[in-house]
Backbone as a chain_set.jsonl record, in Angstrom:
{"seq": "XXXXXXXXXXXXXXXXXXXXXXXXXXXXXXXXXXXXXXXXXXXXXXXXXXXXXXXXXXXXXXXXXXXXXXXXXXXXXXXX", "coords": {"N": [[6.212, 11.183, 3.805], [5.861, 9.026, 1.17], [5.075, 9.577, -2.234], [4.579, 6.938, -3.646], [3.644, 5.406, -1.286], [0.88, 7.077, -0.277], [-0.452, 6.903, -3.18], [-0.822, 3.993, -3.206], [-2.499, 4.043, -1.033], [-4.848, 5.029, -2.273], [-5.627, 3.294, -4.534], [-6.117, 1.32, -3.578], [-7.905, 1.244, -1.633], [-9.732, 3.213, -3.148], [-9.522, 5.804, -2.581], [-10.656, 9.45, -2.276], [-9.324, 12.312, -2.124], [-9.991, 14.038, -0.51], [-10.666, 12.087, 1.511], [-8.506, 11.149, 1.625], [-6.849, 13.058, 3.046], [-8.095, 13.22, 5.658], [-7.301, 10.684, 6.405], [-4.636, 10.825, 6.728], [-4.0, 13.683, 8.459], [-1.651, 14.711, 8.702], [-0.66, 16.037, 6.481], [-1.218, 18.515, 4.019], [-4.265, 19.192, 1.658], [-3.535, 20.225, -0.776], [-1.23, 19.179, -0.991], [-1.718, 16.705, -1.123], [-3.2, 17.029, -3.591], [-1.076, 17.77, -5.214], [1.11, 15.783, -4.52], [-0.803, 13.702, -6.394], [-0.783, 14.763, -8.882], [1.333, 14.476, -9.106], [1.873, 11.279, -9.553], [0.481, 11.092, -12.158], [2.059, 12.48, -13.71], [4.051, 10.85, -13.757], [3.584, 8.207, -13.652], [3.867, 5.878, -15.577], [6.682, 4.903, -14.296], [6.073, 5.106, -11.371], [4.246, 3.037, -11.386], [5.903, 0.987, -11.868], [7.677, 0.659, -10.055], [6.165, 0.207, -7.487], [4.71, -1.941, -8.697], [7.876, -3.416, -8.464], [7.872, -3.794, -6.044], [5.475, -4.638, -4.789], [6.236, -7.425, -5.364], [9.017, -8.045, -4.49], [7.856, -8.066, -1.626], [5.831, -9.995, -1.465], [7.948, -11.965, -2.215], [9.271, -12.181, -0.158], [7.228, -12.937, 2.119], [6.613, -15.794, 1.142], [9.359, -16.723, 1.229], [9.034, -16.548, 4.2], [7.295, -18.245, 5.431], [5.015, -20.043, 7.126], [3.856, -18.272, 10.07], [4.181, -19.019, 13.502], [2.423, -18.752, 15.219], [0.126, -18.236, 13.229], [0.026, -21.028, 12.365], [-0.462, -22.276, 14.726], [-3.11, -21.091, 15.507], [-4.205, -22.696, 12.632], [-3.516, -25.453, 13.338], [-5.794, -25.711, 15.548], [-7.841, -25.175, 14.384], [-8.822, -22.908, 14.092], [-8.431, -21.068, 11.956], [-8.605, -21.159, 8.141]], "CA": [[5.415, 10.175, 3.142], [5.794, 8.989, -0.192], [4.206, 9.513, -3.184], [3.535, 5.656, -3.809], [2.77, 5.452, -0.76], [-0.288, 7.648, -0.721], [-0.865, 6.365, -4.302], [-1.37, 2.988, -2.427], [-3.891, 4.098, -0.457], [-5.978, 5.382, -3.609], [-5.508, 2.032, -5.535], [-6.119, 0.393, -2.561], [-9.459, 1.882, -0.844], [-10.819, 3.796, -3.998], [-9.948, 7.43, -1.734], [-10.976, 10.949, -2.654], [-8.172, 13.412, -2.12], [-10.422, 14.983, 1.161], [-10.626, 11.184, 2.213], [-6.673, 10.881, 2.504], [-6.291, 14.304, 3.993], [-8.691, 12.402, 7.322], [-6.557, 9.505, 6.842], [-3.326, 11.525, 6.734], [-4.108, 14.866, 8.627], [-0.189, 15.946, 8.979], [-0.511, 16.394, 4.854], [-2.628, 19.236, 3.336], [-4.595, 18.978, 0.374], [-2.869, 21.19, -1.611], [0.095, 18.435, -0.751], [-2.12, 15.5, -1.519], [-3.494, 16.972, -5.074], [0.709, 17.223, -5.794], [1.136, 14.023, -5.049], [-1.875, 12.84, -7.342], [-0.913, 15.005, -10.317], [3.01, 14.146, -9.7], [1.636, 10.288, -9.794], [0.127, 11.242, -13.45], [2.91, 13.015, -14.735], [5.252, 10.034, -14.38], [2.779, 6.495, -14.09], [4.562, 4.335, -15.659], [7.863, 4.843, -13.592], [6.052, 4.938, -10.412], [3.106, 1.811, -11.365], [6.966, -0.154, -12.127], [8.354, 0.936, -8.795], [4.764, -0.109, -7.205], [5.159, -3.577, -8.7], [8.598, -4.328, -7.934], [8.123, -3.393, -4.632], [4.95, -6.026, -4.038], [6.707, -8.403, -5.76], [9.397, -8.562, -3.271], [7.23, -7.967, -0.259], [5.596, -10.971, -1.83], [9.129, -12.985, -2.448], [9.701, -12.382, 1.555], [6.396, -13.525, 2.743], [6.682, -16.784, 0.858], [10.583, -17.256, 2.15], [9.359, -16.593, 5.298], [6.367, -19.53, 5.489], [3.675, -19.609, 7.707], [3.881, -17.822, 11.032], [3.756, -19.887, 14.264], [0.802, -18.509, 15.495], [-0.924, -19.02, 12.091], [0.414, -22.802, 12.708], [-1.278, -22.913, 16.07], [-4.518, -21.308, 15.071], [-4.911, -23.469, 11.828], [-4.043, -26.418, 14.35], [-7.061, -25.466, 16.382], [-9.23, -25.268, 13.352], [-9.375, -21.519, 13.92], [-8.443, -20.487, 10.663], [-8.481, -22.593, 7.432]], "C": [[5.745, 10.199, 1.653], [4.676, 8.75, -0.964], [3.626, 7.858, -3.271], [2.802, 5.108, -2.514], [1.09, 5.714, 0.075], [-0.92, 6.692, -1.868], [-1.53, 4.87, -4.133], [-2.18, 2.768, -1.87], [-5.149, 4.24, -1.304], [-6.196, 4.219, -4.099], [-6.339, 0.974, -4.839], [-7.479, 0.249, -1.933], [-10.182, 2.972, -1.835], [-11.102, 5.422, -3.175], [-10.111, 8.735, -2.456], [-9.869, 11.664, -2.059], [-8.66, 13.545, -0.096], [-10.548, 13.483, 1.762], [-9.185, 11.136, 2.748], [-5.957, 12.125, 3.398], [-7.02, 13.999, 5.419], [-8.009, 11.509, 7.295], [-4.851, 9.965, 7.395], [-3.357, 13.664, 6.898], [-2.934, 15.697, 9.272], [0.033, 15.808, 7.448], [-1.628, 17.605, 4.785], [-2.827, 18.964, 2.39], [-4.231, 19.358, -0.41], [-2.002, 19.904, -1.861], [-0.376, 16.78, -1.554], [-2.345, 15.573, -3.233], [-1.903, 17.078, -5.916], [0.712, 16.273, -6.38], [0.166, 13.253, -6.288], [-1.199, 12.987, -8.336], [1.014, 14.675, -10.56], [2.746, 12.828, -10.316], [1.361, 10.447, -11.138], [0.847, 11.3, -14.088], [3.712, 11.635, -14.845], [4.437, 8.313, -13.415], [3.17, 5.374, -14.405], [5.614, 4.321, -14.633], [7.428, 4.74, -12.402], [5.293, 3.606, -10.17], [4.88, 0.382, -11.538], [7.41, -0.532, -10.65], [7.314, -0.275, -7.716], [4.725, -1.719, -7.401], [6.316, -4.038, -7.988], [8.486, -4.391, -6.618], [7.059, -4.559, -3.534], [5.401, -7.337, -4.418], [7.894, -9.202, -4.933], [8.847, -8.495, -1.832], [6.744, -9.888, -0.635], [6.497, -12.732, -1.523], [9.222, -13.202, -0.464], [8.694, -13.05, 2.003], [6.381, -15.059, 2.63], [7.86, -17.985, 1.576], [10.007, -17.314, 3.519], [8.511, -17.592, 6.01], [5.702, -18.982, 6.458], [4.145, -19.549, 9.37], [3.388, -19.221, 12.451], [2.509, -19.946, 14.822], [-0.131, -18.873, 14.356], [-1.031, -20.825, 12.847], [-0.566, -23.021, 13.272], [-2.507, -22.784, 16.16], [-5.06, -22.219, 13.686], [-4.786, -24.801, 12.724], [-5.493, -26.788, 14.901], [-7.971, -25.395, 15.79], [-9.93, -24.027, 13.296], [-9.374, -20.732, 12.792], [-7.983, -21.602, 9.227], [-6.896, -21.909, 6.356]], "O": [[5.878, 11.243, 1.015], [3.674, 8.082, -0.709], [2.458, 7.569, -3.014], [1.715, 4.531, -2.527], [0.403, 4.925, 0.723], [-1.759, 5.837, -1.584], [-2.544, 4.541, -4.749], [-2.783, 1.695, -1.868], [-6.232, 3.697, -1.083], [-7.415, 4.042, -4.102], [-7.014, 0.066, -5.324], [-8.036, -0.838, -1.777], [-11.151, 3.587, -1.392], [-12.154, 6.055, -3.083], [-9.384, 8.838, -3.444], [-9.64, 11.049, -1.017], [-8.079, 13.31, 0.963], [-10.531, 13.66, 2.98], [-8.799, 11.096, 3.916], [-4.959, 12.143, 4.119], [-6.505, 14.563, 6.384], [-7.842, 11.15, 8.461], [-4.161, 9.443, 8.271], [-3.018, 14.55, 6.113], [-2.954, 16.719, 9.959], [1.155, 15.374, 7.19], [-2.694, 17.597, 5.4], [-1.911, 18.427, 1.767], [-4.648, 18.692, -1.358], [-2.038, 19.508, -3.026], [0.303, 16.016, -2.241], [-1.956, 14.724, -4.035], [-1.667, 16.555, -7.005], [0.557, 15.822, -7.515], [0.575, 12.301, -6.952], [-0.805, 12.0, -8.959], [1.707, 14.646, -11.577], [3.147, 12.729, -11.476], [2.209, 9.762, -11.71], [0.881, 10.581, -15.087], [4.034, 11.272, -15.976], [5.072, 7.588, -12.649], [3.017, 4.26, -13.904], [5.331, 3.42, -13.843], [8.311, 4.167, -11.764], [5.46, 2.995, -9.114], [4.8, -0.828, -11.326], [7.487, -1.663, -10.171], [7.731, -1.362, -7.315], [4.712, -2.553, -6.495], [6.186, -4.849, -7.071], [9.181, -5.238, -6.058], [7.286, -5.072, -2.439], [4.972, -8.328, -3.826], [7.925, -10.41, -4.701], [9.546, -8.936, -0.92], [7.308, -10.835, -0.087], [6.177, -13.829, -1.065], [9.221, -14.238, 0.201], [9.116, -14.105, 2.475], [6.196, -15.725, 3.649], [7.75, -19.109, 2.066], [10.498, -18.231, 4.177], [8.858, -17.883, 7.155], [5.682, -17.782, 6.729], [4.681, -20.513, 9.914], [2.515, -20.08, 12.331], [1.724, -20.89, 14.901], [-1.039, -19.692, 14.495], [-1.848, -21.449, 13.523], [-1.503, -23.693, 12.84], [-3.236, -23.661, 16.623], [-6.266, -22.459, 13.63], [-5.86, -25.363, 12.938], [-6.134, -27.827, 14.741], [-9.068, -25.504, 16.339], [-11.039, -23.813, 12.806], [-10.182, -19.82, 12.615], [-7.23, -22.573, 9.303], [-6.327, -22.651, 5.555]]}, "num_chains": 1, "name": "protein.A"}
């Protein structure tokens, strides 16, 4: 697992260390407070990483338009 990935989860759901060690119980805490205080030491370089990274998740979703199933449930008036 990666560090931003963890770090994702924190940002993400507001977790406590002993929360991500129940979400992720093949890590120990020892492993998780690492990860936190590696995230600190170097912040900017990983909050850059972190962006570019939804930025193209982003770029793909857009290229990739709206799912057929979406289609068929906004058809149906199931989802707006």
């Amino acid at each position: 697992m990666k560090v931003v990935e963890l770090i994702t989860s924190v940002k993400a759901y507001q977790l406590s260390p002993e929360e991500l060690l129940e979400i992720y119980p093949h890590l120990t805490l020892s492993k998780i407070y690492s990860a936190l205080a590696y995230y600190w030491d170097n912040k900017q370089e990983l909050d850059t990483d972190m962006q570019r990274r939804f930025e193209y998740a982003e770029k793909l979703r857009l290229e990739a338009g709206e799912s057929p199933l979406a289609k068929k449930l906004r058809d149906r008036g199931l989802i707006k």
